[in-house]
C-alpha positions as CSV (number, residue, x, y, z in Angstrom):
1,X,0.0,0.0,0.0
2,X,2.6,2.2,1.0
3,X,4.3,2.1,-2.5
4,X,1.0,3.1,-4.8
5,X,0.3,5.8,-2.3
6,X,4.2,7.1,-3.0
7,X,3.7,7.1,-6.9
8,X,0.5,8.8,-6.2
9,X,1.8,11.5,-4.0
10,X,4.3,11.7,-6.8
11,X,1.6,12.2,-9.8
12,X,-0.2,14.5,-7.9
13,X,2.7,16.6,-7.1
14,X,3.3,16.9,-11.3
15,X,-0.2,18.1,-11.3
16,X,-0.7,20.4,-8.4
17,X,2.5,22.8,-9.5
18,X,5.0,20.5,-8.1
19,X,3.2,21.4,-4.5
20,X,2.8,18.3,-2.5
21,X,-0.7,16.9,-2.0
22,X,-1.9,13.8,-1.3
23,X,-5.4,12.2,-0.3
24,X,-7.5,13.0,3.4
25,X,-8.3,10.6,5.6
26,X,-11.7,10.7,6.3
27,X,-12.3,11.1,10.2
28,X,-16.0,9.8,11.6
29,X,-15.4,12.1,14.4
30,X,-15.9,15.3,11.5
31,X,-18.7,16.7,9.8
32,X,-18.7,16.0,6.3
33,X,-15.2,14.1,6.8
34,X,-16.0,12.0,3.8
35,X,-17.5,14.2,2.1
36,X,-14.1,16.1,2.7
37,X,-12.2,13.2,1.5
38,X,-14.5,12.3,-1.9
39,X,-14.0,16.0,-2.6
40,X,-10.5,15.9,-2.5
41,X,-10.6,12.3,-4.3
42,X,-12.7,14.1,-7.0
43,X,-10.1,17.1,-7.4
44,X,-7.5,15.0,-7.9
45,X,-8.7,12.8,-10.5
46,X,-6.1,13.7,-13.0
47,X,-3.4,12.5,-10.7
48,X,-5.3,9.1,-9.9
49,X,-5.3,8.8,-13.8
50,X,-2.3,9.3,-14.9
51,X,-0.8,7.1,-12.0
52,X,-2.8,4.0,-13.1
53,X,-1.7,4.3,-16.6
54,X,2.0,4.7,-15.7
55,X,4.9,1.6,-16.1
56,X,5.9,2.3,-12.6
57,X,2.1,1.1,-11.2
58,X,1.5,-1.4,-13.8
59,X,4.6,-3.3,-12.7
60,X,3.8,-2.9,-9.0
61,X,2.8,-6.0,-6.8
62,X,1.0,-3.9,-4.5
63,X,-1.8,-2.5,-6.8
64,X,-5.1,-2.9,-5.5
65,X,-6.9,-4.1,-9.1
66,X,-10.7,-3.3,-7.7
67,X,-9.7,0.0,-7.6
68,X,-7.5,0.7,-10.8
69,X,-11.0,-0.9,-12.8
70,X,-13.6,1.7,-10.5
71,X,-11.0,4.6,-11.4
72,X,-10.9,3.7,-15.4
73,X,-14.6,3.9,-15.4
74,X,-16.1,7.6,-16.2
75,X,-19.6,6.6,-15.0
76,X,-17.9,6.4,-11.6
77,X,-16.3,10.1,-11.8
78,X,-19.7,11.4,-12.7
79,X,-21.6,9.4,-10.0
80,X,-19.3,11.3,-7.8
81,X,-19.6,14.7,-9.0
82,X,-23.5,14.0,-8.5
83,X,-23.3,12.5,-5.5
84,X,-21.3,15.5,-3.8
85,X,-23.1,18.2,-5.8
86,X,-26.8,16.8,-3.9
87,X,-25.0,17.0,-0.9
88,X,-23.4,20.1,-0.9
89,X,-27.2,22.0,-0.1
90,X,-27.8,19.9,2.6
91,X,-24.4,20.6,4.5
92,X,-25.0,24.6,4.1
93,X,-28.1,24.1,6.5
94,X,-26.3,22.2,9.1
């Protein structure tokens, strides 16, 4: 696990201006923590992209394979986007 999360920290950090970003831990202890976390998921879907097309993850043995297949589909980018969109209201009256 470690490994994938490294070349995604690295992927994301070609993206994001060479800054350093990585994914959030969503806390049950928050409001909206995994909202939070989906958000930041969502933003960074060019980084999760280009890091499950790269030689350097394909030839990992630590890929997690449910996830590289969810990531590849677009229906599952735009479920997202919907998802967070119908929730975003809701969180503005709490």
């Amino acid at each position: 696990m470690h490994k994938s999360y490294a070349m995604f920290k690295m992927h994301a950090k070609g993206h994001n201006d060479s800054i350093e970003i990585g994914l959030i831990i969503a806390a049950d202890s928050r409001m909206a923590g995994w909202m939070i976390a989906l958000l930041c998921l969502l933003q960074l879907k060019p980084a999760v992209k280009s890091m499950i097309a790269s030689l350097n993850y394909l030839e990992c043995d630590q890929r997690n394979k449910l996830l590289e297949e969810l990531f590849k589909i677009n229906k599952f980018w735009e479920l997202l986007f919907l998802i967070l969109q119908s929730l975003y209201p809701i969180l503005k009256i709490l």
